[in-house]
N, C-alpha and C positions, 0 to 999 in steps of 0.2 A: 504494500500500500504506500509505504515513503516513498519508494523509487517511483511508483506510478505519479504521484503527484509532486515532485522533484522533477520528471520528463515534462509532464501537462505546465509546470510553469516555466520551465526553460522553454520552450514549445509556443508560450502565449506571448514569453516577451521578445522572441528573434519574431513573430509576426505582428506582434502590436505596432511597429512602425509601421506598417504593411495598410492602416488606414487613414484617416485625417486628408493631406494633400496630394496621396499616389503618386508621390516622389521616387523612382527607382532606388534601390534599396543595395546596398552591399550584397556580394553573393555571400546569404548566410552556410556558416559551417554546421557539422553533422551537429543536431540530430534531424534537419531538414532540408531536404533541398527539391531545385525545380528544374525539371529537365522539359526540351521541346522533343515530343512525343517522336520526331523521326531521326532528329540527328543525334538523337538523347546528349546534347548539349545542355551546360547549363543556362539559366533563362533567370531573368528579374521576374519578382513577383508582379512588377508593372505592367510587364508585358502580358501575362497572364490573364491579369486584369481587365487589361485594352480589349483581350479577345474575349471575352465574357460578355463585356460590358457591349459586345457590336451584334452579341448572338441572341437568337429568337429563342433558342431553348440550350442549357449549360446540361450536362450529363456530371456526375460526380460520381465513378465508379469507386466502391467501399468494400474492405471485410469488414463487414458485419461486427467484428465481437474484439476489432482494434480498437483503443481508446484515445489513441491518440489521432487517429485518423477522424474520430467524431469532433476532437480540436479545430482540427483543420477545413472540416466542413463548417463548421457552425461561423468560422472568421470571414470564409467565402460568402454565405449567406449576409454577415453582419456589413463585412465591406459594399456589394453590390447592393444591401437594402440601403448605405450611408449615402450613397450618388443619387439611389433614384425611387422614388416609392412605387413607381412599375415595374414591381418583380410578383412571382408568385412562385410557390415552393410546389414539388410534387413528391412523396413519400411512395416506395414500393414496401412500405413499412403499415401499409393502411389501404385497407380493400375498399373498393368503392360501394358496399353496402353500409358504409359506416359514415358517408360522406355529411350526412345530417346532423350526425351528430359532432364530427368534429366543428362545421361550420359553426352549431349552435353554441357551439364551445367558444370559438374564435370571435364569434360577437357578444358572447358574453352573456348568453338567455337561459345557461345551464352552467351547474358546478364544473372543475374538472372530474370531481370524481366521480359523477354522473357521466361525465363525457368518457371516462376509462370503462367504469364497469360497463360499457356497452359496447364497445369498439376494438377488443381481443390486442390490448396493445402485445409487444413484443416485451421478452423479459427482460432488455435492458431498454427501454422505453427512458426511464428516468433518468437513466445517466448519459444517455446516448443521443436520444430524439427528441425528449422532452425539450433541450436548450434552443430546437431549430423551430417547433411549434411555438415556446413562447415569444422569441424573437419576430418570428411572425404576426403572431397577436399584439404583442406591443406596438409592432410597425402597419398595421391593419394591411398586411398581407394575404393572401388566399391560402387555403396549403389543399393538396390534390389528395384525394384518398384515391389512388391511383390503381389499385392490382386488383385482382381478380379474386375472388372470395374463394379462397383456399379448396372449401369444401368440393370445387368445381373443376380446378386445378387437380385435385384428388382422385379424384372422377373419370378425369381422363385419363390420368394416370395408371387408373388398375385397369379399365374396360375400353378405351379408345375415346376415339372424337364422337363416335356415337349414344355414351353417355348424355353429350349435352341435348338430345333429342327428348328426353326426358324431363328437360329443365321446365319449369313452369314459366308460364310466358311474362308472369309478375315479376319474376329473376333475372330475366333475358337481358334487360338494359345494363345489368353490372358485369356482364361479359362482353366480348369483343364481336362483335357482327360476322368478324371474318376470322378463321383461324388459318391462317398461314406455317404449314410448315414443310419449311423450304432446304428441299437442300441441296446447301450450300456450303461455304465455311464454317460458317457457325455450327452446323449439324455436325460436322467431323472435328470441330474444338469442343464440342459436347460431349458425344460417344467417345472421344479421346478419356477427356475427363473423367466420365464417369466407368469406363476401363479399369482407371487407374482407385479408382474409391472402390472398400469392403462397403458390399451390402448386404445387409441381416438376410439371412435364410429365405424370408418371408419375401423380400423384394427381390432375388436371383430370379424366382417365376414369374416375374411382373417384364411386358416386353420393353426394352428399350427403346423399340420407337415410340410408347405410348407415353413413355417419361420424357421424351423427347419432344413431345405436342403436349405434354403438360408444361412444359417451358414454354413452348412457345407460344400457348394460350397466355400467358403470366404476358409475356414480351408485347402480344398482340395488343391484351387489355390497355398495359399502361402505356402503350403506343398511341392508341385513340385517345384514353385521357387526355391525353396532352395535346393531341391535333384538334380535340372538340374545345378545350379552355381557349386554344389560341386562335381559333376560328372565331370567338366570341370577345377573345380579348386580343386583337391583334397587336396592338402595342408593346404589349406584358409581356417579360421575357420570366419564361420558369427556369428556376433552379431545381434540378431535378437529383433525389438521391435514391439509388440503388445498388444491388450487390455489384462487383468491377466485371463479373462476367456475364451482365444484363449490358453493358455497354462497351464494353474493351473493342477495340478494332473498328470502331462503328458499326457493330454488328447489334443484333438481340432489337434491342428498341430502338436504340437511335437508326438504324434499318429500318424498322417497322414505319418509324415516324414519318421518312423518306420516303417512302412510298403511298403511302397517305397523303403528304406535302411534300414534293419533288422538290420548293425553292424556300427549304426550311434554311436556316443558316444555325450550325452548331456549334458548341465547343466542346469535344469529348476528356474530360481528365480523368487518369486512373491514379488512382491513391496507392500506395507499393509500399506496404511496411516489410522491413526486413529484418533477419534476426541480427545480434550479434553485433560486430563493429565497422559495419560496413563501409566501403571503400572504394567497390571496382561495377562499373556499368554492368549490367545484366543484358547481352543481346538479347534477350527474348522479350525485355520491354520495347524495342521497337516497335514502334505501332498502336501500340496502345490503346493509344489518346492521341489527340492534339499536343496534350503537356503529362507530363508525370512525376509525381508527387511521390520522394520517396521520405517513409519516415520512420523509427527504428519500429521493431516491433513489439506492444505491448497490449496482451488478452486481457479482457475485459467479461464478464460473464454475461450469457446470453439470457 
């Protein structure tokens, strides 16, 4: 616990210059640094910035259960809510059957804890997410309850895409119209992946492709989210946060998005915590993103 919170303020004060007049910044030493996603050079956080601040939707690809990397989201949020009150957040952290209640939440018409006990937050909700919701509601931002209601995702999972034929038609609107699953790169960075992952007994009989269109239902969902906010908010640029292998490559959603809106303009960043004392570029971060965020690695519980 000291050294996690020893990293989280060393951490908050090599980026605290990073708002106020977006001054280009000295290239900070480990434990952060900023690369441009193709020549994995290192890069000002200014610059970063500039590209953010030009895009229609920002991708912040995350592990999940890094604590420092929720650092580093929540300053990206705080910096582009300080230039412009047209932003709007979108959570892959919050299905969109829950979308009423966070709103109610956001304007204030219900408790938060009325607004948790209904909305299946995540188990590290409070330490992780919570800082990017209330930044929000103080900034009277929007935030997207963005994914596809698990049970659904579930669904396709064990029985195929023809589970969702069973859906009720009262349900329909919190899934994605279209299921797309495509393949492509993404399909063989997935099957990769999940080659390489133990699966309990119980999932080895479950097909691969149907885990595979359960992804991509999740991709699809929170892909429309975002095209139907910015069809209606065309100004609004969202800050969007998901796991880094929903957006790595420009693949998963930010795909999905593109194809939906062909003349979206993005910024993809993948957040890279790594263990140990790290030192030397990783080729296989090429590509990533547009930019990549490496920061040392430290678990946080889910």
């Amino acid at each position: 616990m000291r050294l996690k919170l020893i990293l989280t303020l060393v951490l908050l004060v090599l980026l605290a210059g990073c708002a106020g007049r977006y001054q280009p910044q000295p290239e900070p030493e480990f434990p952060i640094q900023f690369l441009d996603g193709q020549s994995l050079t290192p890069v000002d956080y200014a610059q970063v910035l500039t590209a953010m601040k030009s895009a229609d939707a920002v991708f912040v690809g995350e592990i999940h259960d890094d604590s420092l990397t929720h650092v580093v989201e929540h300053r990206i949020l705080d910096d582009l809510s300080s230039i412009s009150n047209q932003r709007a957040v979108a959570l892959e952290m919050f299905e969109r059957d829950v979308q009423g209640l966070l709103t109610d939440y956001l304007v204030g018409t219900i408790s938060e804890e009325t607004f948790l006990a209904g909305s299946r937050p995540w188990g590290n909700y409070h330490t992780d997410y919570r800082p990017l919701v209330e930044l929000a509601k103080k900034r009277g931002m929007p935030v997207l309850a963005m994914n596809v209601p698990r049970r659904y995702a579930g669904q396709v999972a064990m029985r195929g895409e023809g589970a969702l034929a069973a859906v009720p038609d009262s349900e329909k609107v919190f899934i994605a119209r279209e299921l797309k699953a495509l393949d492509d790169e993404y399909k063989k960075r997935f099957m990769d992946q999940m080659g390489g992952m133990h699966r309990p007994k119980a999932m080895q009989r479950v097909s691969p492709d149907n885990i595979y269109k359960a992804q991509c239902l999740k991709d699809d969902t929170m892909a429309e989210s975002l095209a139907t906010f910015m069809e209606n908010n065309p100004k609004t640029t969202i800050v969007s946060y998901q796991g880094d292998f929903h957006s790595a490559f420009g693949l998963g959603i930010v795909k999905k998005l593109k194809l939906l809106k062909p003349d979206v303009k993005t910024t993809v960043i993948s957040v890279v915590p790594v263990e140990g004392n790290w030192r030397e570029i990783d080729a296989e971060w090429k590509g990533r993103g547009d930019f990549v965020f490496v920061v040392p690695r430290h678990k946080t519980g889910r």
